[in-house]
N, C-alpha and C positions, 0 to 999 in steps of 0.2 A: 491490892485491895484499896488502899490508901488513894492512889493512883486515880483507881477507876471513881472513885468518893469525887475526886478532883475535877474528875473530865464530867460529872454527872451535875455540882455545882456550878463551873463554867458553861456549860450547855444552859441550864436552868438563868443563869444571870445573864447569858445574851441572848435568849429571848423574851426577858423581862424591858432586855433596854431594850430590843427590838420593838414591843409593845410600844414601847415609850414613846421612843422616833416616830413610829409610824401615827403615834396619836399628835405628838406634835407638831409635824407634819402635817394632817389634817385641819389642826386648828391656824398653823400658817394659809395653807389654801385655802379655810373659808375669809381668811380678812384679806386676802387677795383678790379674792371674787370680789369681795366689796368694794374693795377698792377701784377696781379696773371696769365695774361695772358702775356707765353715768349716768347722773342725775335726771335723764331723759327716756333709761330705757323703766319698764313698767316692773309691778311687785311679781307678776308673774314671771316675769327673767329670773330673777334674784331666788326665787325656789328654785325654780326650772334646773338655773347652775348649782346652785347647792345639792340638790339630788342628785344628779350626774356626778358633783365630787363624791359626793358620799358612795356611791354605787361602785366609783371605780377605784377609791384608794381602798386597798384592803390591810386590815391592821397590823397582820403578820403569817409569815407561814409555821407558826403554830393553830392557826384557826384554819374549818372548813373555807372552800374558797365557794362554797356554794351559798347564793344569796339567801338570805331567809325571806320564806312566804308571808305575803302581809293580807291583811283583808280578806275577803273571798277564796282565794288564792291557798290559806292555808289549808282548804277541807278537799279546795276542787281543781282537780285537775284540766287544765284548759291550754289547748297551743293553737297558732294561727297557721294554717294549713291550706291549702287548697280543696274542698269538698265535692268530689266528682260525682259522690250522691248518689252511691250504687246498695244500697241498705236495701233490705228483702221485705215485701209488704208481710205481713204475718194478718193484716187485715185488710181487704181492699174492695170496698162499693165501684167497682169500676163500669156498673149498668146505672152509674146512680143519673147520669145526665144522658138521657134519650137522645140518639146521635138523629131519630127522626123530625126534632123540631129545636130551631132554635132557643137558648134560653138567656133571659135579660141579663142573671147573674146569680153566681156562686158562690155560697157564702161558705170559707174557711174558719171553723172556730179550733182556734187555739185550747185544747184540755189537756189533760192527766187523765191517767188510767182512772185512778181515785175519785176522779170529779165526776161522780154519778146524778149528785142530786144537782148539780149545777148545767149538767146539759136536760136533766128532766125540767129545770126551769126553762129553759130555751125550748123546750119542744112545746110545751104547755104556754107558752106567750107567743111570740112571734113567728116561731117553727108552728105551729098552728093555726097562725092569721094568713100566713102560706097557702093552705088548704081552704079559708076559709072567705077569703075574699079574692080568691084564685090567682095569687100574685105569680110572677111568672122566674121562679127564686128556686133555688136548693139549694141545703144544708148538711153538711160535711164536718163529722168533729176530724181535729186533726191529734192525733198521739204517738209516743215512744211507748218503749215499755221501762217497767220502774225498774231499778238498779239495782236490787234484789230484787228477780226472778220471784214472782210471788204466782204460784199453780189457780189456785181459788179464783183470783183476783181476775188473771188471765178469763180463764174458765166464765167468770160473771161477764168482762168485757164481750167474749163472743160468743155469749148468751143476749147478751142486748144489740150486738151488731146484726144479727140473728131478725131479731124480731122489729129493729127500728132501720137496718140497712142504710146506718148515715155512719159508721163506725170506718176512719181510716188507720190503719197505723202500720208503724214500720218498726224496721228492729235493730232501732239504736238509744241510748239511755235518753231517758225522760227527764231532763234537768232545767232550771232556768237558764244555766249556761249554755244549755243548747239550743236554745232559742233559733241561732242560726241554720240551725239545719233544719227546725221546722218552716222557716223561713223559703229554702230550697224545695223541702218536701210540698211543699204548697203550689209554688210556681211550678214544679217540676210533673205535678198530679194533674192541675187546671189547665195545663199543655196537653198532657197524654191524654187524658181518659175526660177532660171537659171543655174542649177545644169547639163546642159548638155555643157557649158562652162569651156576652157580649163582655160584661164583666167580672172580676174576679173579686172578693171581698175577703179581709185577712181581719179578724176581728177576734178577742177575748171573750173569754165563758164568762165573763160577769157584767155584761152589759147587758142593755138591750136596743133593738131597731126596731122605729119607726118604719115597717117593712114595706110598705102601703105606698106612700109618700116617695122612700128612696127610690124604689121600683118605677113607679110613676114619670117620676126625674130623671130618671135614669133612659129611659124609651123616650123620652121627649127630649134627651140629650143628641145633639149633631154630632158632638166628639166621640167619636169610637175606635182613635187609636191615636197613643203617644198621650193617656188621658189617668192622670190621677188627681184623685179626689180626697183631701187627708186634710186634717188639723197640724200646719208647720209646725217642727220646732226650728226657733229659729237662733243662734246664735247661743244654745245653752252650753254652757259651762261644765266642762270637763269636771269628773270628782277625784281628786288627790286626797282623799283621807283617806288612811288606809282599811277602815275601818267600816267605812261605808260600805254597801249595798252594790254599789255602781263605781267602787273605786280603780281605775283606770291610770297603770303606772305607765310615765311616760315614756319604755321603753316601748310599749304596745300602739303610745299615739303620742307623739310631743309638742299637738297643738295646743291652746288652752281652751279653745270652744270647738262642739261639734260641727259639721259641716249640716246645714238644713235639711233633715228628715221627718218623714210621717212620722205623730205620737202613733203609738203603736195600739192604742188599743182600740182604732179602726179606720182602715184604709180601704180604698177602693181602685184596683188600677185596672186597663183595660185589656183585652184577650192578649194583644201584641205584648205589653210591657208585663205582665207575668212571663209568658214565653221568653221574652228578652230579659228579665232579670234573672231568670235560671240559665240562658246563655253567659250573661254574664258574671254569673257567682261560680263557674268554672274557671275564670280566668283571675279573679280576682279574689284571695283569701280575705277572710272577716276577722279583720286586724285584733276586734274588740267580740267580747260574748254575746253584744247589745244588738236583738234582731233588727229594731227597729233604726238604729244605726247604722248598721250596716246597709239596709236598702237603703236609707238616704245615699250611702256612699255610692252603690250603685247605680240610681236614678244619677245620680252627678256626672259618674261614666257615660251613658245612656244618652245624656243631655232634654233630659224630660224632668219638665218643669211640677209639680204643684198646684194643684187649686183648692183655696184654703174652703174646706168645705162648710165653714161656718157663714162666712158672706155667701157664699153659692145657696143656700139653704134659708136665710134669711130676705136671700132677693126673693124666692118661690112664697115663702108663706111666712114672713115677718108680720104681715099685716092679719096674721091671727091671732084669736085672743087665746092669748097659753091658758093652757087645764092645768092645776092643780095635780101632781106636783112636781107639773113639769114649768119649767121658767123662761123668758123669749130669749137666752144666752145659750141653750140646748140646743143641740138639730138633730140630725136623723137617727144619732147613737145615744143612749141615756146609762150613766154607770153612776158611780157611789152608791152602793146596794144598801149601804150602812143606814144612809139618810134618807136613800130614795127604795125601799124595798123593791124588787124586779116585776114581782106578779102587782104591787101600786102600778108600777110605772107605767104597764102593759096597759092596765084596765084605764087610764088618764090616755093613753093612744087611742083603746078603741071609743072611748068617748069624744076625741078629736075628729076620729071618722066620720062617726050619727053627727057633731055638728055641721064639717064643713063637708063632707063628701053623702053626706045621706048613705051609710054605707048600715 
């Protein structure tokens, strides 16, 4: 018994010095980083290698060897995959674009099951101005289903898909992190079933479009292929807090800025390059949750450039006098719902119309 007291105390005291070494040890490697890192390379190295040491010395095999989840990371689950995008439509408008006339463009809106009252403001504003200044447009909500199976909820969605016949979805979780696959479902839908569209539009439930105007631009545009039209981001900064929203460990990506992509909450790209970005999101996994990151990376693939649709917009109608309470910095998408209420926003377009279009 004494014996085993013995072997149970020695066991105990050398994985205590184990702890030890292995910590001191770590605190040796990080003054060696510093040291061997010079005066020339930037503050982003000098994390960059301090994370990587930390990640890879582990303190001892008394501890899991499994990394702990940080940020986002700890509620949700997410891996970088290949997405061949085979998910079953459970709702699908596929008469919604009349294969007998061409149509200028498709607008994709990114929803939730749950965002009822946010696509009723989209039909009641510019899903509206559709019909009523005969623009030559359709409108498509795009959704998952939510991650509890919710019977009602369902049941109300294809009760409205029913009666407004703009209701897409498929049937895989409804998450911010999966952004990417709505990303896919979009380009992979305005291939299949809206392939008589000149362009395609992937746009957020909580804006709104100058429907009128973009449509207009858009027919009096020459480019109709190898043709995006997006607000750049250009050269934005990776998030390393782990705590953040958009926190991005550098196993996932180990650059410190993203490569230039569309802000995501609206782009415009033409029939070819939706087509071609769903070809190429089968070969290329989406390293990052970030939709709109990801098609940057794409378009990079692609070798299709950007046109920043603020100067494009500003060349056609700068020289107008902005309504109240819209401002000459805005162009054809209008969001902050906060400051700028949707159904304001809407009613300050169609007064831009009676001034300058006598509409």
């Amino acid at each position: 018994m004494a014996s085993i007291k013995k072997i149970l105390k020695l066991k105990i005291f050398l994985c205590l010095l184990l702890v030890y070494s292995a910590s001191s040890f770590l605190i040796y490697l990080r003054k060696s980083v510093f040291q061997k890192i010079t005066l020339t390379e930037t503050h982003s190295e000098v994390r960059k290698a301090l994370h990587e040491v930390e990640n890879e010395t582990r303190l001892s095999n008394c501890f899991s060897d499994e990394e702990k989840l940080l940020g986002w990371r700890q509620t949700v689950h997410w891996e970088s995959k290949l997405d061949q995008h085979e998910y079953r439509y459970l709702i699908n408008p596929e008469n919604g674009c009349k294969k007998s006339e061409n149509l200028t463009l498709v607008i994709l809106v990114k929803t939730t099951v749950g965002s009822v009252k946010r696509r009723t403001i989209i039909r009641e504003t510019y899903g509206k101005g559709v019909v009523k200044y005969n623009v030559s447009a359709k409108i498509v909500f795009l959704t998952g289903f939510s991650g509890e199976y919710n019977s009602t909820l369902q049941a109300q969605l294809q009760s409205e898909a029913d009666i407004h016949g703009d209701i897409l979805q498929e049937d895989f979780i409804d998450s911010y992190y999966n952004l990417t696959i709505k990303l896919i479902m979009a380009a992979k839908w305005a291939s299949t079933f809206c392939n008589n569209s000149y362009y395609v539009m992937s746009i957020d439930d909580d804006v709104i479009v100058d429907i009128v105007n973009l449509v207009n631009d858009l027919e009096a545009n020459t480019f109709r292929s190898k043709f995006v039209l997006a607000e750049p981001a250009i050269d934005w900064e990776v998030h390393r807090d782990p705590g953040d929203k958009w926190y991005t460990p550098y196993q996932f990506y180990p650059e410190e800025s993203w490569p230039p992509f569309p802000r995501g909450y609206a782009y415009i790209v033409s029939r070819d390059v939706a087509h071609d970005l769903y070809r190429a999101s089968q070969k290329m996994a989406a390293p990052i949750p970030w939709d709109d990151v990801y098609c940057g990376m794409l378009l990079q693939t692609l070798g299709v450039e950007m046109r920043n649709i603020i100067p494009w917009f500003q060349t056609r109608h700068g020289h107008e006098k902005p309504i109240a309470p819209l401002k000459t910095q805005h162009h054809y998408v209008i969001w902050d719902s906060v400051q700028k209420p949707p159904r304001n926003t809407w009613r300050a377009i169609e007064h831009r119309y009676k001034n300058i279009h006598n509409l």
